[in-house]
N, C-alpha and C positions, 0 to 999 in steps of 0.2 A: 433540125428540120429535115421534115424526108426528104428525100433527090426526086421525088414525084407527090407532088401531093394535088391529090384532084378534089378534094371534099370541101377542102375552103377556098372557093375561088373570088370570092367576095374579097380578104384579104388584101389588101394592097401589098405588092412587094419595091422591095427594094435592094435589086441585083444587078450585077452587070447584064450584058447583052449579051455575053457569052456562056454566060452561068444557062440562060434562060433560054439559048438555042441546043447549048447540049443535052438539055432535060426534055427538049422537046424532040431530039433527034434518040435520047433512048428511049421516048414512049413510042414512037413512032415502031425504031423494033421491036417492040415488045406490046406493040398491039393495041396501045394504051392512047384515049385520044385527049383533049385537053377539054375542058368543060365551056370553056368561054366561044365554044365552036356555037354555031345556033343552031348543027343537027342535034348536039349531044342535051339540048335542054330540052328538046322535046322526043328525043329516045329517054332520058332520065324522065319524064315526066311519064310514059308507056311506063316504063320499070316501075315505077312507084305505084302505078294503076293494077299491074300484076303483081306488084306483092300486096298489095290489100286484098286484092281477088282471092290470091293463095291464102291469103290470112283467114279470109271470111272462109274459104272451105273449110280448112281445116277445124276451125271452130263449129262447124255445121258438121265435120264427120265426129266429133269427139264428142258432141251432143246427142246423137243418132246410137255409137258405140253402146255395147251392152255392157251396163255396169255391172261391175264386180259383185259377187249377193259379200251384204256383212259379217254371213255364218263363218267365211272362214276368218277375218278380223279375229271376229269373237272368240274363233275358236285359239286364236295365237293366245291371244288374252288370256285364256282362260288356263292355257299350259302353261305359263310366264311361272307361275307360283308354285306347280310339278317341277319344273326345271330346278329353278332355285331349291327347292327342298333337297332335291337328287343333290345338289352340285355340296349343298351342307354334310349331306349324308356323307355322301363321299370324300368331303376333306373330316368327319370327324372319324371315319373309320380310318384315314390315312394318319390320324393321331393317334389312334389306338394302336395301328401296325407300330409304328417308329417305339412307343413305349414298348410292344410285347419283343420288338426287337433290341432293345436297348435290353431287358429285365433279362432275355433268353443268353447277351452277351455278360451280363452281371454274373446271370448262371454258369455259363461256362467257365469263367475265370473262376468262382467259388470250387468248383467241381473242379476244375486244376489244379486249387492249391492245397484243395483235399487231400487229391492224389497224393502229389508233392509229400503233402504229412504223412501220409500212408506210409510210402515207402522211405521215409528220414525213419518213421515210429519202426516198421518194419528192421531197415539198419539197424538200429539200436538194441532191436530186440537180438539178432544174431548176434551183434556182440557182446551181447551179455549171456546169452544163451555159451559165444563158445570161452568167454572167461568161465564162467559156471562149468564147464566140461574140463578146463584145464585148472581149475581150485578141485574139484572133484576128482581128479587123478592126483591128489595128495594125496587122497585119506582109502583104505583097504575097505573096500563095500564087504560085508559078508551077507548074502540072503539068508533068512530066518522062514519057515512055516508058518501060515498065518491060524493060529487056532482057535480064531473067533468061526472063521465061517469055513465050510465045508467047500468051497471053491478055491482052488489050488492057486492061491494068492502067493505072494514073498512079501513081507516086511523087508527092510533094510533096516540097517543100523551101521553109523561111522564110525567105525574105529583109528583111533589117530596110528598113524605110520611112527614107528620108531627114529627114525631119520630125523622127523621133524622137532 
């Protein structure tokens, strides 16, 4: 229960005498009066008169006020189903980004592993290219004239090395 309660005074209580003078001595500071006074039922009864009074205006200015016109209602309305398309559009383009980003990263790893075989295939080839130069310094090359064509071609021919 409040330490001050003024709205139910009707209420019977049931407190000490001192409970019931210290509540009365901190309404007293606090500006607060007790309702069982016979000023405060007919000041509460003025308040009640003025807030109907206030009430009645203001229902008489909010009747007066210039309504709102519908056109713009309508007009939210009528964007509600623009918005929503926009907002689709834009999350299915945000699926198409993530796919062309994912396929762009598929691509780059392809195109790396490419590389990668490039240069293993490339390896490979210099080693066979310098085994092929070091089998080829077995055998005595002799250049020959080429007498098919009149462009100052060589033939080759291996002759095996006696060594071997």
């Amino acid at each position: 229960m409040l330490w001050f309660s003024s709205r139910f005074p009707k209420v019977p209580k049931i407190e000490p005498l001192e409970d019931t003078q210290l509540r009365s001595d901190f309404g007293e500071m606090l500006g607060l009066k007790v309702l069982s006074e016979p000023t405060s039922i007919a000041e509460s009864h003025r308040l009640q008169e003025l807030a109907q009074s206030l009430y009645r205006e203001a229902l008489r200015r909010r009747r007066t006020l210039r309504q709102r016109s519908r056109l713009s209602w309508m007009l939210a309305a009528a964007a509600l189903p623009i918005i929503f398309a926009l907002g689709s559009w834009g999350i299915t383009q945000h699926h198409k980004a993530k796919a062309l980003a994912q396929q762009i990263e598929q691509n780059r790893i392809e195109q790396k592993r490419l590389v990668d075989a490039n240069q293993n295939l490339q390896r490979v080839i210099q080693d066979a290219q310098l085994q092929l130069a070091k089998d080829r310094q077995k055998y005595l090359v002799i250049p020959l004239p080429n007498r098919e064509n009149s462009v100052n071609q060589m033939n080759t021919v291996k002759v095996r090395n006696k060594t071997n």
